[in-house]
Structure formats: C-alpha cells, structure tokens
DSSP file (Angstrom, degrees, kcal/mol; ACC not computed):
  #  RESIDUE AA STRUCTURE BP1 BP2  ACC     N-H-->O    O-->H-N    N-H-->O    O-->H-N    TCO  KAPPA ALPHA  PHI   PSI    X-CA   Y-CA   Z-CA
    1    1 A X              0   0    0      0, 0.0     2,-0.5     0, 0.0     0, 0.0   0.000 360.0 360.0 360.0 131.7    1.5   -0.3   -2.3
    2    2 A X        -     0   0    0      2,-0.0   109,-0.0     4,-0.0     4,-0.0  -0.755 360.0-112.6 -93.0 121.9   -1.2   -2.0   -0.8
    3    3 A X        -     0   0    0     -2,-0.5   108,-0.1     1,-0.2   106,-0.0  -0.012  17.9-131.7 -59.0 163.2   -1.2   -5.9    0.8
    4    4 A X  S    S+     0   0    0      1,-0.2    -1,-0.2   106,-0.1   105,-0.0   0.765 109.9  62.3 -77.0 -34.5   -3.0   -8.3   -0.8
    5    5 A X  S    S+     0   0    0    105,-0.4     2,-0.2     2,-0.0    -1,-0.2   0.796  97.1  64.0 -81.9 -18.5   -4.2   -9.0    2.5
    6    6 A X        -     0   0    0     37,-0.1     2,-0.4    35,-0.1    37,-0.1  -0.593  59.9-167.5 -77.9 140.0   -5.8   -5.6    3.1
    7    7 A X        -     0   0    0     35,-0.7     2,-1.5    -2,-0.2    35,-0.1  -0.913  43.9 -97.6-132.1-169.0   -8.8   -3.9    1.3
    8    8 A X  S    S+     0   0    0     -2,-0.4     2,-0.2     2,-0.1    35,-0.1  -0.326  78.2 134.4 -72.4  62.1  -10.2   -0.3    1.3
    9    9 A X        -     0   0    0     -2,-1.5    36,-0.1    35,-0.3    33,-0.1  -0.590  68.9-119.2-148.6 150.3  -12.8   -1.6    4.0
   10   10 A X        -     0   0    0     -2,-0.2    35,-0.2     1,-0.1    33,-0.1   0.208  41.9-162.8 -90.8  19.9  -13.0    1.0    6.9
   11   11 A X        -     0   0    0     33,-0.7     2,-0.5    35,-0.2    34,-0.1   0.111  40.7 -52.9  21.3-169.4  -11.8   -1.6    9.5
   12   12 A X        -     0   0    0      1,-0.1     4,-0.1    32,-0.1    -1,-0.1  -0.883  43.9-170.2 -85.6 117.6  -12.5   -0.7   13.0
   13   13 A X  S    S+     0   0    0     -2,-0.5     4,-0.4     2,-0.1     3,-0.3   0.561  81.3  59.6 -64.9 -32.7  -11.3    2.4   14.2
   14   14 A X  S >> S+     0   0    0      1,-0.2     3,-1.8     2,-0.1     2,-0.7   0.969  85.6  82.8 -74.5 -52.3  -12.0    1.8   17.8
   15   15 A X  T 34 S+     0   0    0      1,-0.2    -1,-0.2     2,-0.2    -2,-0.1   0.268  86.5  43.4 -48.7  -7.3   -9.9   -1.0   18.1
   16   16 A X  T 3> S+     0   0    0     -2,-0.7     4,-0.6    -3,-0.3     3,-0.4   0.650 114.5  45.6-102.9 -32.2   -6.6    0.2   18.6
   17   17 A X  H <> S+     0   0    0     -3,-1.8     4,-0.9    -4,-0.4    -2,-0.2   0.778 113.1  50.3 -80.2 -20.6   -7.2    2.9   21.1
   18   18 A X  H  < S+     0   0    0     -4,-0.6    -1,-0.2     2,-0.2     4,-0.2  -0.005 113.2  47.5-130.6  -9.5   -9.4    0.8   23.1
   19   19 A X  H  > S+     0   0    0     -3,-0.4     4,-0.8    -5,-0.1    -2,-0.2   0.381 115.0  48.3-126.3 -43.2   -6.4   -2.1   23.0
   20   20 A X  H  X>S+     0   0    0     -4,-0.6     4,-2.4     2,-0.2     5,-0.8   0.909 108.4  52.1 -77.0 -61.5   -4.0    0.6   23.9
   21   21 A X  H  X5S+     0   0    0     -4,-0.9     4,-2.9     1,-0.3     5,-0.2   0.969 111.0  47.5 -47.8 -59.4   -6.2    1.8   26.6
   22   22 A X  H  >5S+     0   0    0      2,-0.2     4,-0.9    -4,-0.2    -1,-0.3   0.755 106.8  56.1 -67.4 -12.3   -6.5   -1.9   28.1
   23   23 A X  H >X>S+     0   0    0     -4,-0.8     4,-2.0    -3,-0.4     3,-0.7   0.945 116.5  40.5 -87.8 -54.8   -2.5   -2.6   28.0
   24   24 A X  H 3X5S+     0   0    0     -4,-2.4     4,-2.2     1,-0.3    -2,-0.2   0.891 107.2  56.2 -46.0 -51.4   -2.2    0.5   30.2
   25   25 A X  H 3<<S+     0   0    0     -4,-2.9    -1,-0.3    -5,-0.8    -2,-0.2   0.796 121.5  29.6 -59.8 -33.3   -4.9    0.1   32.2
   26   26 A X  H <<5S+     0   0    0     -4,-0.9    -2,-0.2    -3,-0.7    -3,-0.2   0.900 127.4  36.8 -97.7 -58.1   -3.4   -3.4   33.3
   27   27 A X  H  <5S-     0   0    0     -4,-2.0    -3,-0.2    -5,-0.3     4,-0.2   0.752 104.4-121.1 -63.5 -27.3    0.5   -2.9   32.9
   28   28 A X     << -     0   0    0     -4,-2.2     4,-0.2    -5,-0.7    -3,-0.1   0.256  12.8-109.8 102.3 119.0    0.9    0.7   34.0
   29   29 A X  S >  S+     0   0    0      1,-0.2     3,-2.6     2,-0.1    93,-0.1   0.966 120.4  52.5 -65.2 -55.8    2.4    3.7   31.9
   30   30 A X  T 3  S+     0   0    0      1,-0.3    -1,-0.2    91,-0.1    -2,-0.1   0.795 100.2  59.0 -38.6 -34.9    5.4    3.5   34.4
   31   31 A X  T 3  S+     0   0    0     -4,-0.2    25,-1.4    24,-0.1     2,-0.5   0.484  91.4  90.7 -84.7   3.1    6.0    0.1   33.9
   32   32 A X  E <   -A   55   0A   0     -3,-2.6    89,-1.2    -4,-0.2    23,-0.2  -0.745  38.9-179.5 -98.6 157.7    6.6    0.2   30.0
   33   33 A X  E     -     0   0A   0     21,-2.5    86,-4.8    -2,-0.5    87,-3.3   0.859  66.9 -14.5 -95.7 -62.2    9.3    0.5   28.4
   34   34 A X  E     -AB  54 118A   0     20,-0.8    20,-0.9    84,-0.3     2,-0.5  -0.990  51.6-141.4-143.2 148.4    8.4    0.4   24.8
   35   35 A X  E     -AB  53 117A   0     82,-3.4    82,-0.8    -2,-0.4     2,-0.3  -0.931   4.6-153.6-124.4 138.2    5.2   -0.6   22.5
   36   36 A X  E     -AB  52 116A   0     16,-2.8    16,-0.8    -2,-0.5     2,-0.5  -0.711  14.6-168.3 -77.4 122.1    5.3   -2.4   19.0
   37   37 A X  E     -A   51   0A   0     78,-3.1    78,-0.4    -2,-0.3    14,-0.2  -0.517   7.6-160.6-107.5  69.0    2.0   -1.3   17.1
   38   38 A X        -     0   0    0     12,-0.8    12,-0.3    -2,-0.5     2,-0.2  -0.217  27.2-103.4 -64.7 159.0    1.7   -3.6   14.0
   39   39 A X        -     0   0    0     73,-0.6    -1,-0.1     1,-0.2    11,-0.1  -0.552  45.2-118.5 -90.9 154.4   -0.6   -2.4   11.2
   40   40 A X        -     0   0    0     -2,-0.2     2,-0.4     9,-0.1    -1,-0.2   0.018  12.9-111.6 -73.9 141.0   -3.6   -4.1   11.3
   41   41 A X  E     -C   48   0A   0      7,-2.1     7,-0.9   -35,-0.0     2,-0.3  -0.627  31.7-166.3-152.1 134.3   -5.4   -6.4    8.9
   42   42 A X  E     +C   47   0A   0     -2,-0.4     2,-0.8     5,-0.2   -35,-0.7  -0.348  23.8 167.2 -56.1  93.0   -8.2   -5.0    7.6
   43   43 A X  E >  S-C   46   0A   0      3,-3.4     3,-1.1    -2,-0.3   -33,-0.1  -0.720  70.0 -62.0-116.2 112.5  -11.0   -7.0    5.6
   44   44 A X  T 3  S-     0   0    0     -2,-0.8     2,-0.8     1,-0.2   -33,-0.7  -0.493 125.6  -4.2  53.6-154.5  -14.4   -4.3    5.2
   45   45 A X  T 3  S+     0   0    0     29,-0.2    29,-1.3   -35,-0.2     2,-0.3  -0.210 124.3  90.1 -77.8  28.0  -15.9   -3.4    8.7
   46   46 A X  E <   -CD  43  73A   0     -3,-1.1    -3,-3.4    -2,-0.8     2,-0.3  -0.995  45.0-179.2-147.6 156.9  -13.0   -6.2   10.7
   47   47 A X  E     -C   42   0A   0     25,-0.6     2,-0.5    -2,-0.3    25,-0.3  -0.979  14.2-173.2-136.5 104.9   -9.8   -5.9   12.0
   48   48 A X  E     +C   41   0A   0     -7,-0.9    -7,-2.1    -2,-0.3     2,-0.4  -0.739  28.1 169.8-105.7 153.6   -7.4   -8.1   13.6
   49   49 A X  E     - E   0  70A   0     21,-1.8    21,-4.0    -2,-0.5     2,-0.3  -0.993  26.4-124.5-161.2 165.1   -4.3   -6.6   15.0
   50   50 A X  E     + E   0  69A   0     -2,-0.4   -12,-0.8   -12,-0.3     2,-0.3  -0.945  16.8 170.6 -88.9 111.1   -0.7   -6.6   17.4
   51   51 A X  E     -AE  37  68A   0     17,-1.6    17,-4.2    -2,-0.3     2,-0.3  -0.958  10.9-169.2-109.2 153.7    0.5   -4.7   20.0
   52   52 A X  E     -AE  36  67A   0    -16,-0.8   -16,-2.8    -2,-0.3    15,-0.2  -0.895   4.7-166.3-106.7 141.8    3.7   -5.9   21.8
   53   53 A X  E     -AE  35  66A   0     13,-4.1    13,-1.2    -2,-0.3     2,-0.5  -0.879   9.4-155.8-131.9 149.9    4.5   -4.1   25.0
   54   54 A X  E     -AE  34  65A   0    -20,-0.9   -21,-2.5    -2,-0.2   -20,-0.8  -0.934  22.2-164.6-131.1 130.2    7.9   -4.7   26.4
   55   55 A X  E     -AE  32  64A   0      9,-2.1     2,-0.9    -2,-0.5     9,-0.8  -0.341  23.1-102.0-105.3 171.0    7.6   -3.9   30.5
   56   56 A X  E     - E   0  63A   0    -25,-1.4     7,-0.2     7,-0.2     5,-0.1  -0.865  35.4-125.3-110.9 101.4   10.4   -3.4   32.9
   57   57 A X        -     0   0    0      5,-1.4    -1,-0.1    -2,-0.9     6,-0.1   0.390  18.9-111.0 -16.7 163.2   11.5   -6.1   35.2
   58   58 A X  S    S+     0   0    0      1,-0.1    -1,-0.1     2,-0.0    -2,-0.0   0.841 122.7  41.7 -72.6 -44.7   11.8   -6.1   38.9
   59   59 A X  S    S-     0   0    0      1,-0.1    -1,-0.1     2,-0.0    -3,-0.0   0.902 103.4-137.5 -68.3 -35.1   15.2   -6.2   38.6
   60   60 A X  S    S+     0   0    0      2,-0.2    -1,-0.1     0, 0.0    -3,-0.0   0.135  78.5  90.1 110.8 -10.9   15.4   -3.9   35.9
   61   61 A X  S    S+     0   0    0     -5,-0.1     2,-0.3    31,-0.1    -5,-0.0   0.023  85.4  34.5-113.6  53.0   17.8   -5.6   33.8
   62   62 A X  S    S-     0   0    0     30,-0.2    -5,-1.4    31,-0.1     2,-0.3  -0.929  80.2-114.4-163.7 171.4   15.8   -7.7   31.5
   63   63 A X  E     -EF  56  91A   0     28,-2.8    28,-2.3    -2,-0.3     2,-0.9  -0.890  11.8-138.2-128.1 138.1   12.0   -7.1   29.7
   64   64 A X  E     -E   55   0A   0     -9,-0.8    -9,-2.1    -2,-0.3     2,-0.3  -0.954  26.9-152.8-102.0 104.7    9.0   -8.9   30.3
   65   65 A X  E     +E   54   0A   0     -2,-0.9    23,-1.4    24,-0.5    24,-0.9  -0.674  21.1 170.7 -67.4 157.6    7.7   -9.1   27.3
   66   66 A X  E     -EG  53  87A   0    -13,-1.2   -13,-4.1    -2,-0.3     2,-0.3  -0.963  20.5-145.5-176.8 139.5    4.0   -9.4   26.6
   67   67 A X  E     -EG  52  86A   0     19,-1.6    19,-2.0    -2,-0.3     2,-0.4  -0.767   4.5-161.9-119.4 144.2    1.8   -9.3   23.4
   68   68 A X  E     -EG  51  85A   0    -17,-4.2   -17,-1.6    -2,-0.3     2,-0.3  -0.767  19.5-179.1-134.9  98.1   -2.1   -7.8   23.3
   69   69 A X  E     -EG  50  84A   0     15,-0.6    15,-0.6    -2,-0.4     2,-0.5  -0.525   5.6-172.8 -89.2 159.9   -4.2   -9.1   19.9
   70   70 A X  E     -EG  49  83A   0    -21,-4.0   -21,-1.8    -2,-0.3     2,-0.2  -0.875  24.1-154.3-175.7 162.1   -7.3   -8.2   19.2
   71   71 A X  E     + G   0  82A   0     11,-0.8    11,-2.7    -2,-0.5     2,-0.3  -0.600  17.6 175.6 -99.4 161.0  -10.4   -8.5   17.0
   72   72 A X  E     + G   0  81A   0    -25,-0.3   -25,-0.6    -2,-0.2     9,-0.2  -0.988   1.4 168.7-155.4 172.2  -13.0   -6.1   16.3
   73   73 A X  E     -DG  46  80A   0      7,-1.3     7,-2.0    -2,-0.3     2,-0.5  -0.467  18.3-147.8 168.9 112.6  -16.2   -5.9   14.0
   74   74 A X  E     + G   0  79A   0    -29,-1.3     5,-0.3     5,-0.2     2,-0.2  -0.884  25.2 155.5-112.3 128.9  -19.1   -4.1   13.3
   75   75 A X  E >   - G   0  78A   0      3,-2.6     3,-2.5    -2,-0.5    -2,-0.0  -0.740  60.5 -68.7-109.2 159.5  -22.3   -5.2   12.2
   76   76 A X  T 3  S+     0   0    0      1,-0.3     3,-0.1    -2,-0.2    -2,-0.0   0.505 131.1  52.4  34.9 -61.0  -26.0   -4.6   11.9
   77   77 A X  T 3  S-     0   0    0      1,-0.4     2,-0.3     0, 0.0    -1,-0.3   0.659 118.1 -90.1-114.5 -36.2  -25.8   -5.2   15.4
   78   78 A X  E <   -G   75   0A   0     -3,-2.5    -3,-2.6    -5,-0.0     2,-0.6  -0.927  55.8 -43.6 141.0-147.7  -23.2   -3.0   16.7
   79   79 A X  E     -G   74   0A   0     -2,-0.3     2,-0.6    -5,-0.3    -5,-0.2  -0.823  46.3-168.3-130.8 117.9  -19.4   -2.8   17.3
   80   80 A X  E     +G   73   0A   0     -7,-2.0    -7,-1.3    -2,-0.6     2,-0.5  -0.921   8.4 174.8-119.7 130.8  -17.4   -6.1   19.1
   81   81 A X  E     -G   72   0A   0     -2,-0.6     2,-0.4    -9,-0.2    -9,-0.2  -0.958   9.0-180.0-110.3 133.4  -13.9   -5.8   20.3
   82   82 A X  E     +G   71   0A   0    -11,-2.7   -11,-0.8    -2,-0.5     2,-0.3  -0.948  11.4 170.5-127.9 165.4  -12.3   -8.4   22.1
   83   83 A X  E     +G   70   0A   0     -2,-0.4     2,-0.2   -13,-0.2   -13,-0.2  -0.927   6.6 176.7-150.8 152.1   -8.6   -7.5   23.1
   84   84 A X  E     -G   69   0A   0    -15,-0.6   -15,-0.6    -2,-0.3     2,-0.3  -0.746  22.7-132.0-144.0 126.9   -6.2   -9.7   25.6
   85   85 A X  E     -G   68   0A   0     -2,-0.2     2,-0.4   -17,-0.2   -17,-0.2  -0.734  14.2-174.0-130.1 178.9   -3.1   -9.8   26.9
   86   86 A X  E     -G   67   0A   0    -19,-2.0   -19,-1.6    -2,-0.3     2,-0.5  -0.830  23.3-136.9-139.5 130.0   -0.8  -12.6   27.0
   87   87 A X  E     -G   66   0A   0     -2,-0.4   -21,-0.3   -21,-0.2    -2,-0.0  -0.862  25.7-177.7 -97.9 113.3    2.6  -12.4   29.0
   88   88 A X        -     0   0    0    -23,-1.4     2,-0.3    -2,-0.5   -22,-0.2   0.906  45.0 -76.3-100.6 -18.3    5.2  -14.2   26.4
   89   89 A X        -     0   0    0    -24,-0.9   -24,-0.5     2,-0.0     2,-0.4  -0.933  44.9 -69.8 171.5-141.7    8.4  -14.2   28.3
   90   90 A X        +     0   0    0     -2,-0.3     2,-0.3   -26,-0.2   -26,-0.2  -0.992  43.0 169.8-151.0 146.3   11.6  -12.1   29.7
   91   91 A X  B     -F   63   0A   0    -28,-2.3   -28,-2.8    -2,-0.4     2,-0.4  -0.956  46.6-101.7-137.7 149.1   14.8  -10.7   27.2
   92   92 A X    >>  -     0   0    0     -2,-0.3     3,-2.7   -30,-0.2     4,-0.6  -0.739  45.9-110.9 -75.1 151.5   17.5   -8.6   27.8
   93   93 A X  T 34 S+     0   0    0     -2,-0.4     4,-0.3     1,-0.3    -1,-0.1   0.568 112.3  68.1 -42.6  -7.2   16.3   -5.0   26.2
   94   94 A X  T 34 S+     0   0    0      1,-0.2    -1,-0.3     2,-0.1     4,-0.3   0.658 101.2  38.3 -92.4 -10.2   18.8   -5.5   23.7
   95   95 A X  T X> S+     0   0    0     -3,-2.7     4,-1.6     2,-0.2     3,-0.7   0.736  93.6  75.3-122.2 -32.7   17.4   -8.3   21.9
   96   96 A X  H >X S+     0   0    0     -4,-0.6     4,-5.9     1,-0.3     3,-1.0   0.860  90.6  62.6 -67.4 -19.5   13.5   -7.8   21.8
   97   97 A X  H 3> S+     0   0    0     -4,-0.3     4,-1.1     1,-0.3    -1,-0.3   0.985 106.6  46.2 -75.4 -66.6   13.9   -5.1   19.0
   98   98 A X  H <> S+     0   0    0     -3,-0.7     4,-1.5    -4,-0.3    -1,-0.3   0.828 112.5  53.9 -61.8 -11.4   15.6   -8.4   17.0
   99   99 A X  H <X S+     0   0    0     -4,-1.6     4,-1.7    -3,-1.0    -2,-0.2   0.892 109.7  54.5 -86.0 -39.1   12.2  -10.7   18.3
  100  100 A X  H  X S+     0   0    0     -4,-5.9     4,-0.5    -5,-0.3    14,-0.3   0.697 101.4  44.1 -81.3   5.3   10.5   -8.2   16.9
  101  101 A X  H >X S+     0   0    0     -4,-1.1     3,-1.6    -5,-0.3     4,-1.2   0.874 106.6  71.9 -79.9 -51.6   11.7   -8.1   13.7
  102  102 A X  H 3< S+     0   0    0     -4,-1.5    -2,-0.2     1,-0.3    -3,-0.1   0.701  94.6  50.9 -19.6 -61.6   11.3  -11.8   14.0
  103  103 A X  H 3< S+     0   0    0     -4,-1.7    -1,-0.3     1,-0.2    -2,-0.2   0.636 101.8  64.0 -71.8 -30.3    7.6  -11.6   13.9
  104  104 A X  H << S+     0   0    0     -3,-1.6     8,-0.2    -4,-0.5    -2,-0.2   0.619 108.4  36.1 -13.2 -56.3    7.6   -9.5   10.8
  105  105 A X  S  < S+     0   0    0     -4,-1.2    -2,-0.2     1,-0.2    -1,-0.2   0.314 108.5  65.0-114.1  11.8    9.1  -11.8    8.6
  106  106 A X  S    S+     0   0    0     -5,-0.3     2,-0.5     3,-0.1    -1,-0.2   0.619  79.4 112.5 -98.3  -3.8    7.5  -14.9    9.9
  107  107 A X        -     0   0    0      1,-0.2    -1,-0.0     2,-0.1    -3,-0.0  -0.608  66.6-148.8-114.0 162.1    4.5  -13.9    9.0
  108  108 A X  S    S+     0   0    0     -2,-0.5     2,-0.4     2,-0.0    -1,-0.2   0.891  87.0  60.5 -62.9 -36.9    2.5  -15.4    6.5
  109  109 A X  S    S-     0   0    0     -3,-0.1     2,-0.5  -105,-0.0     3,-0.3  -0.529  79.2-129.5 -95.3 141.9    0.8  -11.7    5.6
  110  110 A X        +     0   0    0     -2,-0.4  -105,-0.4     1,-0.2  -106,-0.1  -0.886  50.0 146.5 -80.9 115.5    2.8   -8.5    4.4
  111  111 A X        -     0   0    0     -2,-0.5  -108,-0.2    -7,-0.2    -1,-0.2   0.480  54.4-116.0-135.6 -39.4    1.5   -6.2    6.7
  112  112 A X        -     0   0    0     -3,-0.3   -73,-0.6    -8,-0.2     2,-0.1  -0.097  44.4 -49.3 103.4 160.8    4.7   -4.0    7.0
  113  113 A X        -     0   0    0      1,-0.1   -12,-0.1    -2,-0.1    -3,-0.0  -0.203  64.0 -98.2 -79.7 144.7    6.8   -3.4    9.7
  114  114 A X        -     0   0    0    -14,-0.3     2,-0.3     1,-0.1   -76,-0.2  -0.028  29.5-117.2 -63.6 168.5    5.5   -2.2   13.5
  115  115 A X        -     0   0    0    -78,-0.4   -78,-3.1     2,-0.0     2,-0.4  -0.723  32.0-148.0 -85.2 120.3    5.4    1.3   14.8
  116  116 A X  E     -B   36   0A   0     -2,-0.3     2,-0.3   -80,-0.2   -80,-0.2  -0.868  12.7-171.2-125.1 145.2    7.9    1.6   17.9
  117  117 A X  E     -B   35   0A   0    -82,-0.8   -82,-3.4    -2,-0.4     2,-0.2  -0.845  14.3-149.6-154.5 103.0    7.1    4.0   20.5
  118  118 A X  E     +B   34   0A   0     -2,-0.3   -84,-0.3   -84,-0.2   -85,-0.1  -0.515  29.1 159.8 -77.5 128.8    9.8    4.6   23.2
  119  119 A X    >   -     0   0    0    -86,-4.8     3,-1.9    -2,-0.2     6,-0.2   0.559  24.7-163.1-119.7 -30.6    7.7    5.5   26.7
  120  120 A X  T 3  S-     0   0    0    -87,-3.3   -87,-0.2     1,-0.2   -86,-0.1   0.816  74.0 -62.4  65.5  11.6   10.8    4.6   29.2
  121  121 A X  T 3  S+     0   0    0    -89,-1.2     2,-0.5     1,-0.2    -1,-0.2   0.759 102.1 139.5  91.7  13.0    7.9    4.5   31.7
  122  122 A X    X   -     0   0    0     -3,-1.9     3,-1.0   -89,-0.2     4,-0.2  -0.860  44.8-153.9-124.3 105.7    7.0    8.0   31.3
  123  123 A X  T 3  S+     0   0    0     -2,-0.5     4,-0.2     1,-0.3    -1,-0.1   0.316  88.1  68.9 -73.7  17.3    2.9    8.5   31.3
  124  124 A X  T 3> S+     0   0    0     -5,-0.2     4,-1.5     3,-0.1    -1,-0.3   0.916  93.9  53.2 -94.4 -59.3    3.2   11.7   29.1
  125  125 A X  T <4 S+     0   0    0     -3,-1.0    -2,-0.2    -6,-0.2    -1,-0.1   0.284 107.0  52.2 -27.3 -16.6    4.2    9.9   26.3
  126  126 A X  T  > S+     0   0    0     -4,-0.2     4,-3.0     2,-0.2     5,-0.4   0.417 110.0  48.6 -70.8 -51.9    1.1    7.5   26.6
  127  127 A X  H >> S+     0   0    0     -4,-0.2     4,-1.9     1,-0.2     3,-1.8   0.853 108.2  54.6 -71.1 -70.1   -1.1   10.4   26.7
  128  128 A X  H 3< S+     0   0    0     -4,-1.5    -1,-0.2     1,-0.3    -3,-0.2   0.605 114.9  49.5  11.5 -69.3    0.9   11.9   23.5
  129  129 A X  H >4 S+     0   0    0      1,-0.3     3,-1.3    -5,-0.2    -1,-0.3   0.842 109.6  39.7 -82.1 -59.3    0.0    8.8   22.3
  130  130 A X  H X< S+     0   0    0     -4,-3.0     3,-1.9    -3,-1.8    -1,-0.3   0.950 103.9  66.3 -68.9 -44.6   -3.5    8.3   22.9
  131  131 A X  T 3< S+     0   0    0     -4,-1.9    -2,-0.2    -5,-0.4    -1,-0.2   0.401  82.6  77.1 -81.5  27.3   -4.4   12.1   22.0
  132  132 A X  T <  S+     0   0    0     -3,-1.3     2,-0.4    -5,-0.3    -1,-0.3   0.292  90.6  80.4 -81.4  -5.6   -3.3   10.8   18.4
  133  133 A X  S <  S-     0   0    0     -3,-1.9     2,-0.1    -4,-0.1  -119,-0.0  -0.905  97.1-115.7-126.0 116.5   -7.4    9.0   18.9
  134  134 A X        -     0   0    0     -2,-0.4     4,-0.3     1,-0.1     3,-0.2  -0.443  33.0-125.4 -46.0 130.3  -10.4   11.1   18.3
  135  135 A X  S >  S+     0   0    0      1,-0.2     3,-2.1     2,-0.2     4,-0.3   0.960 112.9  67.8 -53.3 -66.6  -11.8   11.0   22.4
  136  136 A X  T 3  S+     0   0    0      1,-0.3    -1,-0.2     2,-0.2    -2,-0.0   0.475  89.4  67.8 -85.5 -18.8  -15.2    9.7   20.9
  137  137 A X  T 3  S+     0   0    0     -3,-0.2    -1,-0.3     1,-0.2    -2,-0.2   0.946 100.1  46.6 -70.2 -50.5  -13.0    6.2   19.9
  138  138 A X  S <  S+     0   0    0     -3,-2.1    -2,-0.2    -4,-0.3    -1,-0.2   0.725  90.3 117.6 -61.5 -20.5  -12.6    5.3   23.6
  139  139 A X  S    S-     0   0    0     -4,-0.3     2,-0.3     1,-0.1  -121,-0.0  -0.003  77.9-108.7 -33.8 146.9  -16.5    5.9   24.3
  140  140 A X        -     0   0    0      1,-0.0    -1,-0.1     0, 0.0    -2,-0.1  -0.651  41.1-114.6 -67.4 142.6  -18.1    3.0   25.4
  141  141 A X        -     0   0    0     -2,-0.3     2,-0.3   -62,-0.1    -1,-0.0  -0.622  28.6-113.3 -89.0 149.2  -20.4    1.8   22.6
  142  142 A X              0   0    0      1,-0.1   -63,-0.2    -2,-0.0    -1,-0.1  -0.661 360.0 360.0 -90.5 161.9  -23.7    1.8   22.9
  143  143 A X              0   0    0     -2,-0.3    -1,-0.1   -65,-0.1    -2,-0.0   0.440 360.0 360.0 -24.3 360.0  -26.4   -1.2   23.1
C-alpha cells in the first residue's frame, strides 16, 4: 500500500548514497554505531529524506546522536542535492531505538518505519552497505 504522500515519480536515486557517503565521510565508519534510513518522500523527479546516525561517545557509554536530511531534484538543468548534518544530542544506546520510533509516529506523513543498520563501528558493514548503490550513483554529476 502506497502513502498518499508518495507517487510513482522516479525520485532521486542519487540521493541516498551520496547522503550516506557524506555521513561517513564526516563521522567515520568506526565511529558509528548504528544508522536509521527513513524511506523517502517522493513527489516526480524530488526527494526529501532522513538518515539518523547514532555515533559512539568518548566515553563510550552514551550515543551522540545526529540526524542528516536531504533534498534532491532533477530538472532541465541537471541534478541538485543538498544533504547536512546536524548533531541533535547524547542518549544512552538503550533509548534512541525508542526516539526513533518517536519520530515515526510524530510525523505528519506515513512514510513507514526506518531501515536499521547495526555497523558497531565496523567499516565492512558500510561498504556492504554502500555496494547495495549502483557505483555510477556516487559519480559526481556533470555540468
């Protein structure tokens, strides 16, 4: 069953490996613990989407949490992603699993629930993860 807030529209394809790719590239596969992937929503050729990343303290017993949206869209003109990410606070690990749930049902769109992906800090499981992405998705687009 499909959300109301979704159509058949090919969204962006790039955006999610290319969002993945920048949370790594700035947090470190060693430094995560786990990532939330929410499904996107889609309208035609745009895409807005969630990842939540949950990072490993200095101390080691609490989670940094930190959230990476992003937009994407291609026109005419070619293909824009903008991506960020945004440090939201620190949990013990036991709890973010309930924050994320949190976010689920607070929001206004039925999107369905995120995609959890345990990495425990371990950069084979990232690549796993990324060679789920046709290579040609991370390419830089051209001008």
């Amino acid at each position: 069953m499909s959300s109301a807030s979704n159509d058949n529209g090919p969204g962006v394809p790039e955006a999610l490996p290319r969002t993945l790719a920048m949370v790594v590239d700035r947090l470190g596969a060693e430094g995560i613990d786990r990532l939330w992937i929410f499904p996107p929503m889609i309208r035609g050729r745009r895409e807005w989407g969630l990842v939540a990343v949950s990072v490993f303290s200095a101390d080691g017993e609490r989670r940094r949490l930190h959230t990476a949206p992003y937009t994407a869209e291609r026109t005419g003109q070619g293909l824009v992603i903008s991506h960020d990410l945004h440090e939201q606070g620190e949990a013990p690990p036991d709890r973010i699993p309930r924050v994320m749930s949190g976010v689920v049902h607070r929001s206004p769109e039925e999107l369905g629930e995120p995609r959890e992906v345990v990495v425990e800090g371990n950069a084979e499981t990232i690549a796993e993860l990324m060679a789920e992405f046709d290579p040609a998705m991370l390419e830089p687009t051209p001008s």
